[in-house]
N, C-alpha and C positions, 0 to 999 in steps of 0.2 A: 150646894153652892161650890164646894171643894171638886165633883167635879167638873162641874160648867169651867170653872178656872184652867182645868187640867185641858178638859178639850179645847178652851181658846188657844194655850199655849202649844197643843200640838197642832191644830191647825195654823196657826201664826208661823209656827216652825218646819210645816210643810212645805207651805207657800213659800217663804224663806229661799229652802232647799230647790224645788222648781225655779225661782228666778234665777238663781246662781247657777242653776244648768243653762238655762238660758242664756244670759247675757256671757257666760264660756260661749258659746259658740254665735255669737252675735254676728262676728264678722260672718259666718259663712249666708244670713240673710239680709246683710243690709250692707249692699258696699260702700266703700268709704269715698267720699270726694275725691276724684282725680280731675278739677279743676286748676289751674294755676290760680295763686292768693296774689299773682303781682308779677308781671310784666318790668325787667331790669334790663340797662344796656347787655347784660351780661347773657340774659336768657329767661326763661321761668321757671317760678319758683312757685315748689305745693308745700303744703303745709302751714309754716307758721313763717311770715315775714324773716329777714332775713339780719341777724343783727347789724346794728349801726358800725357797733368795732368788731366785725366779723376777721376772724384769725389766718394766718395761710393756710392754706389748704395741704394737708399730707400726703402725698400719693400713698396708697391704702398699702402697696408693697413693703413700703420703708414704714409703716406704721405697723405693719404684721410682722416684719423682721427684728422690731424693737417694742413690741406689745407690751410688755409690761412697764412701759416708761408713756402706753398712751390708756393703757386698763382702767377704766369705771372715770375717765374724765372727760366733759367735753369738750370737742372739736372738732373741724374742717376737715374733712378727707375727701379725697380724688380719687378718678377712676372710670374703669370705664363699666357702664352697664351690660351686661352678658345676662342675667336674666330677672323678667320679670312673674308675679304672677298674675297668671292669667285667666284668674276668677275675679278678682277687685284691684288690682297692680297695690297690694297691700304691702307686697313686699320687693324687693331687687336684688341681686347678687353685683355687689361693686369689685371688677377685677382689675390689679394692679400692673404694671407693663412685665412685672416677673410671676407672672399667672397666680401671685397671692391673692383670696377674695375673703370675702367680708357679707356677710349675708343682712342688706340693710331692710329692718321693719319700721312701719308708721307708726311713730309715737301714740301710744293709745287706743293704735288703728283707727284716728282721727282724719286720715287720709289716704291718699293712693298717689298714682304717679298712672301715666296711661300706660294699656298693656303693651302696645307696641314702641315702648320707650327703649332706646339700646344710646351707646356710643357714652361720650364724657358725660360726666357727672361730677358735681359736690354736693358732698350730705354733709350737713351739718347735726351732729347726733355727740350720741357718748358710746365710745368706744367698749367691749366688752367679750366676750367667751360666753356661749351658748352651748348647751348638755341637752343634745333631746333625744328622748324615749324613740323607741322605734316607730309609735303609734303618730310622733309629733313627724317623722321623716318620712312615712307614708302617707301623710298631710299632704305635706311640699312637694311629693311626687304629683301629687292628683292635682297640682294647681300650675303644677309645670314644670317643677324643678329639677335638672338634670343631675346636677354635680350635691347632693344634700349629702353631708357627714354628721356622724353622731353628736362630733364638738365642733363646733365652727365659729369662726370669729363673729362678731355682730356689731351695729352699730345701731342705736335706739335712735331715729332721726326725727327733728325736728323738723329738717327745712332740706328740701331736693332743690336742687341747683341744676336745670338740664337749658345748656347752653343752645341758642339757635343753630340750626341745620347752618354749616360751614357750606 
């Protein structure tokens, strides 16, 4: 009986360990919604609606100049999109008008933005500092990214704000 016990619990523990490998790299088989959740006078918006008392927006420049006064909080940030990725538009690089950028990912990776998405933008996310492994920036390379540094700004976004073709 002791060890019928033992083998449930390594099997149980195996299985375990497989889905956790799994759902780690879930984005790379199941891409995320790059629908718009909502049509605004302002443009469309992916993700998650956009709040009611929605804040002003930062331009991502003056938020990277003064990072530690916008670090692990959120908020509106501006900018313009310079790149997207081009396996699931999972993620964006938001660049500021003094070539500060911000590398912004879908919350959860519960969404996208379309691949060929560029020009103004607001994210609504939380501002933060990002540390990745070499293995994480040869990622970003293979999905498109040109400018990927080992520490780079980030902003964990809720809600894309990509205003109608001017």
């Amino acid at each position: 009986m002791r060890n019928l016990l033992v083998v449930a619990i390594f099997c149980l523990g195996a299985s375990g360990l497989a889905f956790a490998h799994e759902s780690k790299h879930e984005h790379e088989k199941k891409a995320p919604n790059a629908e718009p959740i909502e049509q605004t006078e302002a443009g469309k918006v992916y993700g998650a609606k956009l709040p009611k008392d929605m804040p002003n927006a930062i331009e991502i420049g003056e938020a990277a100049d003064n990072a530690a006064a916008h670090m692990d909080k959120l908020g509106a940030f501006s900018g313009r999109i310079t790149e997207v990725c081009q396996n699931s538009g999972c993620w964006v690089v938001l660049t500021g008008s003094n070539g500060q950028l911000a590398r912004v990912t879908m919350h959860d990776h519960a969404f996208g933005v379309p691949k060929d998405s560029s020009g103004p933008a607001v994210v609504y996310g939380t501002f933060g500092k990002s540390v990745k492994s070499a293995g994480e920036v040869d990622h970003l390379k293979a999905e498109g990214a040109n400018n990927v540094q080992a520490e780079e700004l980030k902003i964990d976004a809720l809600s894309v704000l990509i205003p109608a073709a001017q």
